[in-house]
LOVO-458683 format. One record per residue: residue number from 1; residue in one letter; x, y, z of N, C-alpha, C in turn. Coordinates in Angstrom, 1 decimal, padded with zeros to 4 digits. Example, Ala and Ser with C-alpha at 12.3 -4.5 7.8 and 13.67 -1.06 7.14 Angstrom:
2
ATOM     i   aa   n_east   n_north     n_up   ca_east   ca_north    ca_up   c_east   c_north     c_up
ATOM     1    A    013.2    -005.7    007.8     012.3     -004.5    007.8    013.2    -003.3    007.8
ATOM     2    S    012.8    -002.2    007.1     013.7     -001.1    007.1    012.9     000.0    007.9
% end
This chain:
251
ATOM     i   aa   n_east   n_north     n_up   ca_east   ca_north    ca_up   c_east   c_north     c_up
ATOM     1    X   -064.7     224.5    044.0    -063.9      224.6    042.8   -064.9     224.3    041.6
ATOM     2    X   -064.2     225.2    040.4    -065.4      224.4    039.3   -064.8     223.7    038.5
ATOM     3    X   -063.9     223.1    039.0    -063.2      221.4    038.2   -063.3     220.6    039.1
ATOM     4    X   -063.2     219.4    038.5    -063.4      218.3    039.5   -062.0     217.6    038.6
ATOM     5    X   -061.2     216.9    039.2    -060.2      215.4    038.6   -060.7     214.4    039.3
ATOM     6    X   -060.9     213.4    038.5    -061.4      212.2    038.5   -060.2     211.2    038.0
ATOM     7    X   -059.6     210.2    039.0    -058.6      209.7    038.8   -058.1     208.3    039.9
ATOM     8    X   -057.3     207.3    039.2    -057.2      206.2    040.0   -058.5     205.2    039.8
ATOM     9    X   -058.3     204.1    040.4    -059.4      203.4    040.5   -059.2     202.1    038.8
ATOM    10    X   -060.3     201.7    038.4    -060.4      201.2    036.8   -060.9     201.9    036.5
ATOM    11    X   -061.2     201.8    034.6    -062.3      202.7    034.3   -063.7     202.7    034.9
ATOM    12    X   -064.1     201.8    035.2    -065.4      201.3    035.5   -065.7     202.2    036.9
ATOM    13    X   -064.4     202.1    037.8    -065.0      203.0    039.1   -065.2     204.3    038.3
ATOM    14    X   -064.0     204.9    037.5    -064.3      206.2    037.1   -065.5     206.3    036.4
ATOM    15    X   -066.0     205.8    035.7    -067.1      205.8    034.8   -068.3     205.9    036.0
ATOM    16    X   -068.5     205.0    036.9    -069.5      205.4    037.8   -069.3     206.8    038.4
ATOM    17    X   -067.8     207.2    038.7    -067.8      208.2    039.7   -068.2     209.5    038.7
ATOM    18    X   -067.9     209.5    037.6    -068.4      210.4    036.4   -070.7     210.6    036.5
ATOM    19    X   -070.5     209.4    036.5    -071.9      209.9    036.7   -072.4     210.0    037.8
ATOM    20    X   -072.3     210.2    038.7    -072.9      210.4    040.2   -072.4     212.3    040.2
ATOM    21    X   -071.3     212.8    039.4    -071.0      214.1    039.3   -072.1     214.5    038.5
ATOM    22    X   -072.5     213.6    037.5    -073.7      214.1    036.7   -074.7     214.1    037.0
ATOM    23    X   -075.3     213.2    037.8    -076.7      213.3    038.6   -076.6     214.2    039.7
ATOM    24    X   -075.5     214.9    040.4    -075.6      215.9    041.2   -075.9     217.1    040.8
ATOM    25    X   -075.1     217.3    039.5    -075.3      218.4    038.9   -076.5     218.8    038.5
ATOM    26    X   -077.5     217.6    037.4    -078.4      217.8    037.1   -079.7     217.7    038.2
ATOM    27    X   -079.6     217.5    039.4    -080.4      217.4    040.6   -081.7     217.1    039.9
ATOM    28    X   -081.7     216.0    039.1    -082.8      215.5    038.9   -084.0     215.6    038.0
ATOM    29    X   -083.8     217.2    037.2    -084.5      218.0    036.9   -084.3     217.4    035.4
ATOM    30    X   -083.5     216.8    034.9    -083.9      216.4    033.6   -083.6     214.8    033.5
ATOM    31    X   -084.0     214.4    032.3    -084.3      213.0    032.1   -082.8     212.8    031.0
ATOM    32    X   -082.4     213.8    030.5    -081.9      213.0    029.4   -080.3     213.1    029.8
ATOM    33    X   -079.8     212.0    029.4    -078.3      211.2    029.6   -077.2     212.3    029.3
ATOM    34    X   -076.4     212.6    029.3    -075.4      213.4    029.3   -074.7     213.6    027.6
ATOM    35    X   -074.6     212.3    027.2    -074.6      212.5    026.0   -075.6     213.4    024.9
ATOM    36    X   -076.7     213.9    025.1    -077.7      214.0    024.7   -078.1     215.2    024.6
ATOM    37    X   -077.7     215.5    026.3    -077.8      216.3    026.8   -077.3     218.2    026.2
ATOM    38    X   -077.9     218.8    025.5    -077.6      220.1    025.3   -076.7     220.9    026.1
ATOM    39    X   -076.4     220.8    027.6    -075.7      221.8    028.3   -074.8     220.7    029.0
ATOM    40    X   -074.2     219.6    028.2    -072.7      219.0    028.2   -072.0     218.8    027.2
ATOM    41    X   -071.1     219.0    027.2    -070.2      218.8    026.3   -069.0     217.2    026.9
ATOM    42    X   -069.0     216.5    025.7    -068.6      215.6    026.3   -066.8     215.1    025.0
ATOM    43    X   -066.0     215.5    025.8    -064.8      215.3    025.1   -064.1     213.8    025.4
ATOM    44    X   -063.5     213.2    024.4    -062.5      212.0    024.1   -061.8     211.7    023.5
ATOM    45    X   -060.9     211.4    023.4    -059.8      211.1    022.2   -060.1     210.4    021.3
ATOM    46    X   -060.1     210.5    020.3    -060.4      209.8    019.0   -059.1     208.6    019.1
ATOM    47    X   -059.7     207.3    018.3    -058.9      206.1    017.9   -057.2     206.4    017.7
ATOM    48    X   -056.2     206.2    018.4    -055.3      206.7    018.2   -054.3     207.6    018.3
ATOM    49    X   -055.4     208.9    018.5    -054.9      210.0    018.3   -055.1     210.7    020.0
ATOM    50    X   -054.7     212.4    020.0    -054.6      212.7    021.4   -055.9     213.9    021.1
ATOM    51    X   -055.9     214.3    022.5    -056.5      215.3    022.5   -056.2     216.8    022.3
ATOM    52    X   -056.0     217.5    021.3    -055.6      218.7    020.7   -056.2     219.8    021.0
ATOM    53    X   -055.8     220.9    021.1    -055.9      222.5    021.0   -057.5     222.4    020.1
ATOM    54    X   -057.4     222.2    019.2    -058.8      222.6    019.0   -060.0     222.0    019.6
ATOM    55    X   -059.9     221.2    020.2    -061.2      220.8    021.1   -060.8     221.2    022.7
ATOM    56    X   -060.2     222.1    022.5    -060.0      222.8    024.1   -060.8     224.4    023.8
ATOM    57    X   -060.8     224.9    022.2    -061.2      225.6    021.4   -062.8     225.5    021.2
ATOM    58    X   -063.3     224.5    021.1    -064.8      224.1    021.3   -065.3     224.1    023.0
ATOM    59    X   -064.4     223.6    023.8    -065.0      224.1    024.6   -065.1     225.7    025.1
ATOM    60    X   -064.0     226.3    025.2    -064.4      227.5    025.1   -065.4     228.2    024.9
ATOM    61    X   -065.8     227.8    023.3    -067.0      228.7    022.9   -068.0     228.2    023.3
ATOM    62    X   -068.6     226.8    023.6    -069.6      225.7    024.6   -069.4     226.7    025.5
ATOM    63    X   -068.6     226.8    026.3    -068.7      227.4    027.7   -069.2     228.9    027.9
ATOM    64    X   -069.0     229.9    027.0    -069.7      231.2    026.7   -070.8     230.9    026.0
ATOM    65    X   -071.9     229.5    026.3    -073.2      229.9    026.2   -073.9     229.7    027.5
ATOM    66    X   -075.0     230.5    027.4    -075.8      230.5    028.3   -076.7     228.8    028.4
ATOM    67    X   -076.6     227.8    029.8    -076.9      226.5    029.8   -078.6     226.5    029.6
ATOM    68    X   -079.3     226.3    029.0    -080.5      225.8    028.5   -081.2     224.9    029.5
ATOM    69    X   -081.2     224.2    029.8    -082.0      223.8    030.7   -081.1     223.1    032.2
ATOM    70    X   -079.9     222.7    032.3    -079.3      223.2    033.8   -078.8     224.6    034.6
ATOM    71    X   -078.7     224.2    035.6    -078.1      225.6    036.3   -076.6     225.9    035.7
ATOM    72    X   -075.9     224.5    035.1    -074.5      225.0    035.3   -074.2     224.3    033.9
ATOM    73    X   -073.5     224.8    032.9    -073.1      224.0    031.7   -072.2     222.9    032.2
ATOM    74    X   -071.9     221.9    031.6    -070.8      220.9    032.2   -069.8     220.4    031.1
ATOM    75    X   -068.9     220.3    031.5    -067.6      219.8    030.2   -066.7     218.4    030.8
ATOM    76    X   -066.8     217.3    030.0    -066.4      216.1    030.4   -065.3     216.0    030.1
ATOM    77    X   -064.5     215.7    030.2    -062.8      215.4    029.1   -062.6     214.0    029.8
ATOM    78    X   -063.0     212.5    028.6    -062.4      211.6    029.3   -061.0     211.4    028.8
ATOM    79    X   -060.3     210.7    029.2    -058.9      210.0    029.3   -057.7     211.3    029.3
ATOM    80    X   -058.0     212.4    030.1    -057.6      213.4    030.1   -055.9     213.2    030.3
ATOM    81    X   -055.3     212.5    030.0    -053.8      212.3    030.3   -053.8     212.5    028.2
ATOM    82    X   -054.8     212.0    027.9    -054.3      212.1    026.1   -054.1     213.8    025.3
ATOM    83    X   -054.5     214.5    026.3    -054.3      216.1    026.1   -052.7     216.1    026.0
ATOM    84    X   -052.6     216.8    025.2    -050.9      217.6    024.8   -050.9     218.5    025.2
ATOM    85    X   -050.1     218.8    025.4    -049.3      220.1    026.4   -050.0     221.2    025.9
ATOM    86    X   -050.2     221.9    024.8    -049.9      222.8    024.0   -051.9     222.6    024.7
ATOM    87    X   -052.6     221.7    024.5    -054.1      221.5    024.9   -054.0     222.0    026.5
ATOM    88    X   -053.2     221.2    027.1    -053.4      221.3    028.8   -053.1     222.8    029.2
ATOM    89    X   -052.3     223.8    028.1    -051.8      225.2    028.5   -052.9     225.9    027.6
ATOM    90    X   -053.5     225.6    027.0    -054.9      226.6    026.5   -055.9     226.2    027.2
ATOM    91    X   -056.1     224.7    028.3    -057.1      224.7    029.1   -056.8     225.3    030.4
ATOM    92    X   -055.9     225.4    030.6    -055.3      226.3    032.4   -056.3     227.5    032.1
ATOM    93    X   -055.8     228.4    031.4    -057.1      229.5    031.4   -058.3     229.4    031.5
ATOM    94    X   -058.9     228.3    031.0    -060.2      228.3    031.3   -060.3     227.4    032.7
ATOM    95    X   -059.6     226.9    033.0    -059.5      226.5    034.8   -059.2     227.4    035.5
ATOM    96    X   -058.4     228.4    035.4    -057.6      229.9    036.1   -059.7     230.6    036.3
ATOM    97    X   -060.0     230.5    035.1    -061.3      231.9    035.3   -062.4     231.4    034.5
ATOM    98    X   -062.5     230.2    035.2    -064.1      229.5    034.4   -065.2     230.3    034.7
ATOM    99    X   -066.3     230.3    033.7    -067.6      230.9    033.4   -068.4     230.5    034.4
ATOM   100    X   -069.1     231.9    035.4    -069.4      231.2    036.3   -070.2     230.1    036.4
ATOM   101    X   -071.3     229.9    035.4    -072.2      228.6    035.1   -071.6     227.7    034.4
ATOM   102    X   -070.3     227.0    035.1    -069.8      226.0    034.9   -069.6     225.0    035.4
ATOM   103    X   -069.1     224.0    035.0    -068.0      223.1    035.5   -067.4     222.0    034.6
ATOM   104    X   -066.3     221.6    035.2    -065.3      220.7    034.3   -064.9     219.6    035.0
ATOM   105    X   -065.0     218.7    033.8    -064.9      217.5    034.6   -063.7     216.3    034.0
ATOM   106    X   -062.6     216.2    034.6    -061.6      215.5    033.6   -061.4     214.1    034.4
ATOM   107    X   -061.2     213.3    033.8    -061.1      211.7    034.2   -059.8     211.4    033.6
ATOM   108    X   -059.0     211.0    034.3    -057.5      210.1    034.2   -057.1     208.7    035.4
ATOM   109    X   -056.7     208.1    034.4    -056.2      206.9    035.1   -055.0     207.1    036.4
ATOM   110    X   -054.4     208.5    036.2    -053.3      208.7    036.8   -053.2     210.2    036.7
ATOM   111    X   -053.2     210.7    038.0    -052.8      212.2    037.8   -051.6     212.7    037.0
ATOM   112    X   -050.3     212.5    037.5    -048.9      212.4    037.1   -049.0     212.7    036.1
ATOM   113    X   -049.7     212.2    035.0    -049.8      212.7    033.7   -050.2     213.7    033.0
ATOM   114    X   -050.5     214.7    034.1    -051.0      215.9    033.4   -050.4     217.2    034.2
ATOM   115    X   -049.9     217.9    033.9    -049.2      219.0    034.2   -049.7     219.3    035.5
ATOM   116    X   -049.1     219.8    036.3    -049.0      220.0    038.1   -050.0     221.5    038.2
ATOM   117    X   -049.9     222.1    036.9    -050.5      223.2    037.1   -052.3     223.0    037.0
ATOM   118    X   -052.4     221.7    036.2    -053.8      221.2    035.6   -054.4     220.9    036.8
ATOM   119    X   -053.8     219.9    037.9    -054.4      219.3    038.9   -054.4     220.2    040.0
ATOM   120    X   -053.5     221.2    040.1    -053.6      222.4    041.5   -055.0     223.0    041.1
ATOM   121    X   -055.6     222.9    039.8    -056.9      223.5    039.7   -058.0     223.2    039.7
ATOM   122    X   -057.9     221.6    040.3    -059.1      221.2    040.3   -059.0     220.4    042.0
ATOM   123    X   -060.1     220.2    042.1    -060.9      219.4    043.3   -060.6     217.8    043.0
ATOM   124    X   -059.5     217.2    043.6    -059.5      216.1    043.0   -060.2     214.6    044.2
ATOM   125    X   -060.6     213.5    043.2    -061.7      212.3    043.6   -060.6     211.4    043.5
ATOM   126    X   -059.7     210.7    043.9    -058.4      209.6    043.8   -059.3     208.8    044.4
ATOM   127    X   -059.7     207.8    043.6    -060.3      206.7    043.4   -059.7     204.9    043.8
ATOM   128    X   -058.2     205.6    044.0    -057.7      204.1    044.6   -056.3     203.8    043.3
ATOM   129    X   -055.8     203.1    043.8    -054.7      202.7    042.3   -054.7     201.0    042.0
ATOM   130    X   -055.7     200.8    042.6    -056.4      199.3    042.6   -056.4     199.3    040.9
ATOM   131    X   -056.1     197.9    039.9    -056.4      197.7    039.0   -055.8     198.3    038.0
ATOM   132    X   -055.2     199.4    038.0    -054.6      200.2    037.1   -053.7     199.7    036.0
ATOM   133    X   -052.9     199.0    036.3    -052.2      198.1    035.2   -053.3     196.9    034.5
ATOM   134    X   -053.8     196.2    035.3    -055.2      195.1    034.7   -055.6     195.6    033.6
ATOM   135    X   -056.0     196.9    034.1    -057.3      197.7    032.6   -055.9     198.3    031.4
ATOM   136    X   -054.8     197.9    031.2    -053.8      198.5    030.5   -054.0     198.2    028.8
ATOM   137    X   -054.0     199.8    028.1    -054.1      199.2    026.9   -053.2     198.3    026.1
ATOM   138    X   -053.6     198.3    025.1    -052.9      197.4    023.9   -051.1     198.4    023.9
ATOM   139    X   -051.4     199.2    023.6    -050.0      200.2    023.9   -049.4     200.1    024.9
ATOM   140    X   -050.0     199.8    026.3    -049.2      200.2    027.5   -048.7     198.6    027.7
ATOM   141    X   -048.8     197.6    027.2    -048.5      196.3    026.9   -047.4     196.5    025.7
ATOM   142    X   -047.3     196.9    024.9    -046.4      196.8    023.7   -045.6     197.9    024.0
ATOM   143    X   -045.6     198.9    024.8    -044.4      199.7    025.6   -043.9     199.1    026.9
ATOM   144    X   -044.5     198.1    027.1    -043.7      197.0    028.3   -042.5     195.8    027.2
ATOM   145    X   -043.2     195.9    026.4    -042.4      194.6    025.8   -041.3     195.1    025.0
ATOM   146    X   -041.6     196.4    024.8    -040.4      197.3    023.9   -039.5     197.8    024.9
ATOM   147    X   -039.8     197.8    026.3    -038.4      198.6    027.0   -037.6     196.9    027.3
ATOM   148    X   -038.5     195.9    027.6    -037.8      194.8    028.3   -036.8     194.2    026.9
ATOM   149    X   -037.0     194.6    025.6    -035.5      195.0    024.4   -035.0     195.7    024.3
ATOM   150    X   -035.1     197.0    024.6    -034.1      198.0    025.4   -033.3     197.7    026.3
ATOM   151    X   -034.2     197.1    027.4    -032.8      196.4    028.4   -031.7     195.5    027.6
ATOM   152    X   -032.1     194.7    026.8    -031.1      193.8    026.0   -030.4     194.4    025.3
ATOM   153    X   -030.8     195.9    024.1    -029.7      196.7    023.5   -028.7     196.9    024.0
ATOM   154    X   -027.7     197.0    022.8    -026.6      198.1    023.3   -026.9     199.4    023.8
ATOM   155    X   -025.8     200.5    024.1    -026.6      202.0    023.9   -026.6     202.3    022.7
ATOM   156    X   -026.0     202.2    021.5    -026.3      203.0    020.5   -027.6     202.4    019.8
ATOM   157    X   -027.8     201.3    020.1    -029.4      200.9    019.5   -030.3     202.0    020.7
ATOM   158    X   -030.2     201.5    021.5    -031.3      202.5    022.6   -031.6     203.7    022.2
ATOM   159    X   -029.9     204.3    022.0    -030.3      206.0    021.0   -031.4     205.9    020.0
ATOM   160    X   -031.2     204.8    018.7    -031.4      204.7    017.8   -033.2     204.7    018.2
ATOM   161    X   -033.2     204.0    019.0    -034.7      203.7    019.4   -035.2     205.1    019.8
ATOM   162    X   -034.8     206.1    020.6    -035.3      207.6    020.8   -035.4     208.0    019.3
ATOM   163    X   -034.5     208.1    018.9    -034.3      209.1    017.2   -035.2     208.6    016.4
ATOM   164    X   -036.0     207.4    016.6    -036.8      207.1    015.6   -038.2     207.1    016.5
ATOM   165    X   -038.3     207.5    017.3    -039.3      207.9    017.7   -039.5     209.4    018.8
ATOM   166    X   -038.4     209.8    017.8    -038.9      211.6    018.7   -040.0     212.3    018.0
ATOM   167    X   -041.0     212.1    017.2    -041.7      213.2    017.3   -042.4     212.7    018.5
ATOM   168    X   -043.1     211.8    018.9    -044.1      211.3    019.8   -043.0     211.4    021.4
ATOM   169    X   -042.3     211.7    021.6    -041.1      211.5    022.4   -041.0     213.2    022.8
ATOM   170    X   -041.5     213.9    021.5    -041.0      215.6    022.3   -042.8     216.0    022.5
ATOM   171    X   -043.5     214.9    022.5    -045.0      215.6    023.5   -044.8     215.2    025.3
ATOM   172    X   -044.7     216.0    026.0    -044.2      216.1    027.5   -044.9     214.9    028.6
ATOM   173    X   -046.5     215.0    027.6    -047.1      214.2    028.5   -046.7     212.4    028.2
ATOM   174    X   -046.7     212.5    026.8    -046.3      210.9    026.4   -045.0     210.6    026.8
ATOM   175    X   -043.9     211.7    026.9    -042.9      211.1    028.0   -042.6     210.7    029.2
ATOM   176    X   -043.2     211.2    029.8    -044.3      211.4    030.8   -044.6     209.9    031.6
ATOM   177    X   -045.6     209.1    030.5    -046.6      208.2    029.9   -045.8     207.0    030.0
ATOM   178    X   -044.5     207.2    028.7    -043.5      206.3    028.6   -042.8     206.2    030.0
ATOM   179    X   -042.2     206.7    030.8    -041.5      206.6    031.8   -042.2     206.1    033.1
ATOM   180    X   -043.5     206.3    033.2    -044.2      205.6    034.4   -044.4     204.0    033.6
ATOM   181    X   -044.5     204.1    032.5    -044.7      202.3    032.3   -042.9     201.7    032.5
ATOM   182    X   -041.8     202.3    032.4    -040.7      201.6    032.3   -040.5     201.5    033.7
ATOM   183    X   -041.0     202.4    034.7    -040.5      202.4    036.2   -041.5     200.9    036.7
ATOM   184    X   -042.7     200.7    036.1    -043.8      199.6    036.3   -042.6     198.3    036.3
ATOM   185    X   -042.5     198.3    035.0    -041.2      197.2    034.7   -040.3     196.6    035.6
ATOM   186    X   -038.9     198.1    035.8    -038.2      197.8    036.5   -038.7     197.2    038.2
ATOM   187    X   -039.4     197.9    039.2    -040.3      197.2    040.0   -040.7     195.7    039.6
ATOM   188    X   -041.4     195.6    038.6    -042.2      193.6    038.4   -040.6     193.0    038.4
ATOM   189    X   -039.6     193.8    038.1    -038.1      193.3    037.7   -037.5     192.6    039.1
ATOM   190    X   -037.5     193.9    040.4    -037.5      193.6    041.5   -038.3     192.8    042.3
ATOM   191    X   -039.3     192.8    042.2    -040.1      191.8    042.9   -040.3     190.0    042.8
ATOM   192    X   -039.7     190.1    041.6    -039.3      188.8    040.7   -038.1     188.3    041.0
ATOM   193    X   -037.4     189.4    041.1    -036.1      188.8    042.0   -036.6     187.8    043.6
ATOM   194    X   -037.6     188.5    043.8    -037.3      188.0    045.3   -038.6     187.0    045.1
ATOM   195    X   -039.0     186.6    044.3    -040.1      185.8    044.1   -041.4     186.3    044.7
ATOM   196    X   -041.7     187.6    044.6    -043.2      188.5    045.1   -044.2     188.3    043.5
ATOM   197    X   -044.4     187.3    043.1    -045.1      187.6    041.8   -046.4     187.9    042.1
ATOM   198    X   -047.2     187.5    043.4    -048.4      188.0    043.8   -049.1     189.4    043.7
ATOM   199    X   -047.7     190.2    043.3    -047.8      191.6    043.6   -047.6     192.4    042.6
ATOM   200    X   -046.7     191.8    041.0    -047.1      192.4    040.2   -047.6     193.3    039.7
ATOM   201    X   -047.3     193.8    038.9    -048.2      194.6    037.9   -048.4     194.3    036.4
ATOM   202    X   -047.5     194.1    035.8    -047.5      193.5    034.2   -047.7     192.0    034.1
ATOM   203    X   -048.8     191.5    034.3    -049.2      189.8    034.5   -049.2     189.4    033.8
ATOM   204    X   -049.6     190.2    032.3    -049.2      189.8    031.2   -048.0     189.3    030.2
ATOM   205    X   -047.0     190.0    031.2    -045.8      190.2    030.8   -044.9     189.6    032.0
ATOM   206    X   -045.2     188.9    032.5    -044.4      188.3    033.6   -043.6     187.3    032.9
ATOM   207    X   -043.7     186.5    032.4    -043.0      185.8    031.8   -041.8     186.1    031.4
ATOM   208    X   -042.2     187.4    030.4    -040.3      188.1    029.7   -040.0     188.8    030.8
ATOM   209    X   -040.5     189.1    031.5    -040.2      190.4    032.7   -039.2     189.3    033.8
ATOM   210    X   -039.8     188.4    033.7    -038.8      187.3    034.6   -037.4     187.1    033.9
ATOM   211    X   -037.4     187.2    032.5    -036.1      186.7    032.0   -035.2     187.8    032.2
ATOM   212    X   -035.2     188.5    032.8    -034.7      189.5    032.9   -033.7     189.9    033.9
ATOM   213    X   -032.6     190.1    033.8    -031.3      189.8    035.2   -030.5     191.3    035.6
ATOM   214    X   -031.4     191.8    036.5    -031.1      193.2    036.8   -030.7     193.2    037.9
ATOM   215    X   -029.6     193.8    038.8    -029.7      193.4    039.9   -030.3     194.8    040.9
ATOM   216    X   -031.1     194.3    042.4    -032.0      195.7    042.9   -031.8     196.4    043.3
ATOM   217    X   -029.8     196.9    043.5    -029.7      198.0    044.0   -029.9     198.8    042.9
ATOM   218    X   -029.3     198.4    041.4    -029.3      199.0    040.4   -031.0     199.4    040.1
ATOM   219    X   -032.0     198.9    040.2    -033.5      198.9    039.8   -033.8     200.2    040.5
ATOM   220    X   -033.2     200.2    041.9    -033.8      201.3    042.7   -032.8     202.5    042.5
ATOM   221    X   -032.3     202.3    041.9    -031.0      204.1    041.6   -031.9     204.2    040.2
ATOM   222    X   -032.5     202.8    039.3    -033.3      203.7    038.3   -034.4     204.0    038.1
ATOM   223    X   -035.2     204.0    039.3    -036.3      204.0    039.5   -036.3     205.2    040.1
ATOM   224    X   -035.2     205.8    040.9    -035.2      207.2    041.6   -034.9     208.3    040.1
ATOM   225    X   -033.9     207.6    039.6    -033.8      208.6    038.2   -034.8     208.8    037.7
ATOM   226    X   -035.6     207.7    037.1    -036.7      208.0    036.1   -037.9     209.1    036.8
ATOM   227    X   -038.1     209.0    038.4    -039.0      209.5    038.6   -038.0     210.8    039.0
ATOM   228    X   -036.5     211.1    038.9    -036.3      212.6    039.1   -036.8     213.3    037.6
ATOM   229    X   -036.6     212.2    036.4    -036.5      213.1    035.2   -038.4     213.7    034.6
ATOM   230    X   -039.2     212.4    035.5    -040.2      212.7    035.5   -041.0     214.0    036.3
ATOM   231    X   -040.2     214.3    037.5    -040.7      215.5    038.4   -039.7     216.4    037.2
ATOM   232    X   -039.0     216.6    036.5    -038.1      217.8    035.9   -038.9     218.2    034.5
ATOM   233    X   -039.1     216.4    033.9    -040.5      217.4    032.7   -041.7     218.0    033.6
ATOM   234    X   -042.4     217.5    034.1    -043.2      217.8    034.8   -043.1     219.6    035.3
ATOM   235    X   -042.4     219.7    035.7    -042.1      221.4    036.3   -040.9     222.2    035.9
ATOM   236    X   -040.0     221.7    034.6    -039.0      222.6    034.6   -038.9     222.5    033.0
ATOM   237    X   -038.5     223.0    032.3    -038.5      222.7    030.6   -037.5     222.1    030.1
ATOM   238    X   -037.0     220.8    030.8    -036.3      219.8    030.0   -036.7     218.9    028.7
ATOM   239    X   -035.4     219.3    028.0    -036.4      218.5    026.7   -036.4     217.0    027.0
ATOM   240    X   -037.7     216.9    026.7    -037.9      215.2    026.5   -037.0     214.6    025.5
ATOM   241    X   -036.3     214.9    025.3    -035.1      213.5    024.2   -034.1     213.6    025.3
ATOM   242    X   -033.6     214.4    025.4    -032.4      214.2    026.4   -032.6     213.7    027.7
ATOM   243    X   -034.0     213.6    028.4    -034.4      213.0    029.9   -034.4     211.5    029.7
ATOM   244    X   -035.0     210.9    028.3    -035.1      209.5    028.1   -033.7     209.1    027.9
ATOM   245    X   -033.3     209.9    026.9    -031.8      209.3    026.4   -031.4     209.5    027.2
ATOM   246    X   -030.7     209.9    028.3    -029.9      209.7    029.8   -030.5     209.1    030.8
ATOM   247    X   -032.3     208.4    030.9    -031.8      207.6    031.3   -031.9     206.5    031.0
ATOM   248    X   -032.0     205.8    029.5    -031.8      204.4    028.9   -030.3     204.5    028.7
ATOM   249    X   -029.4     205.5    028.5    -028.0      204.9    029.1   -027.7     204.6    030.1
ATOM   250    X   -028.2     205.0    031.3    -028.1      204.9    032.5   -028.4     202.9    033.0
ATOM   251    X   -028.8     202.3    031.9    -029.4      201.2    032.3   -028.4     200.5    032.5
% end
């Protein structure tokens, strides 16, 4: 295949497993770092923001040049879950019929997060799911502490909470995003019930995640919901407001 997914693990494994793809490729024949390097292109999300249509656009035209001093041009996409839809459906094409002196190389913490059609196209490295909450950003912490006051809303605050946050709410993959951290929750929710704190995920958030009085048959009917509404964005065109909002009333 001429993609590779790189996924699971911390960053740190992925970051090594990233370069051992790079020292294969370059078989040795040059000295200089990948960064530097003229026949890679190396994509990332800027501070904040995601990865857009126009830098799926730069590669493109990167990739209709002839590679300069390797055999094969190479295209990095790190935190490849921050691509938007509208990005992950102008990169399918160039996964469908890559140039033959290619390769692409996308790194994600979690496959799940990127359209089913993205990862059927690549050769994927699952690196383990060891550590994955540990290495959790600043966001994926402040979207734990914001659903565990959801659980405490009424429903019409819960709405209120979607409606003020649908623009970020109608990108498929950040719903996506959002829903695997709430299912994280409910889980630390259940295993706290039974006193498993060993096992965890949100360590940081154990404390509020303990105050929390859910009972587990209820955890596990919403933990099958979230992940039906997550297989439904994923492969069918449900809008993202209505999958969240059905199931934060469901709580």
């Amino acid at each position: 295949m001429h993609s590779i997914l790189v996924t699971g693990g911390n960053k740190k494994d992925r970051e090594q497993e990233m370069e051992r793809i790079y020292t294969d490729l370059i078989q040795k024949k040059s000295n200089l770092a990948a960064s530097n390097n003229p026949d890679v292109k190396v994509i990332q999300p800027k501070s904040g923001k995601r990865i857009g249509i126009d830098e799926i656009r730069e590669i493109e035209k990167f990739l209709r040049k002839k590679p300069l001093k390797l055999k094969k041009s190479l295209v990095v996409i790190h935190e490849a879950e921050s691509l938007t839809i509208q990005a992950q459906n102008a990169l399918l094409k160039t996964l469908e019929e890559p140039p033959e002196n290619s390769k692409i190389v996308l790194e994600t913490k979690n496959e799940n997060n990127l359209l089913p059609t993205i990862t059927s196209r690549c050769q994927i490295k699952n690196l383990g799911t060891k550590n994955l909450i540990e290495e959790a950003s600043p966001e994926h912490n402040e979207q734990v502490k914001i659903f565990l006051e959801l659980i405490k809303m009424d429903k019409g605050k819960r709405l209120d909470f979607i409606d003020n946050n649908k623009q970020k709410i109608a990108d498929r993959v950040y719903a996506v995003y959002i829903l695997d951290i709430w299912v994280s929750v409910l889980r630390d929710i259940m295993l706290l019930n039974t006193n498993q704190t060993e096992i965890i995920l949100n360590r940081k958030n154990a404390p509020f995640i303990k105050e929390v009085n859910l009972d587990t048959k209820h955890i596990i009917e919403l933990i099958g919901l979230a992940n039906k509404f997550k297989n439904n964005l994923q492969n069918i065109n449900v809008p993202t407001r209505l999958a969240l909002e059905l199931f934060l009333l469901d709580i």
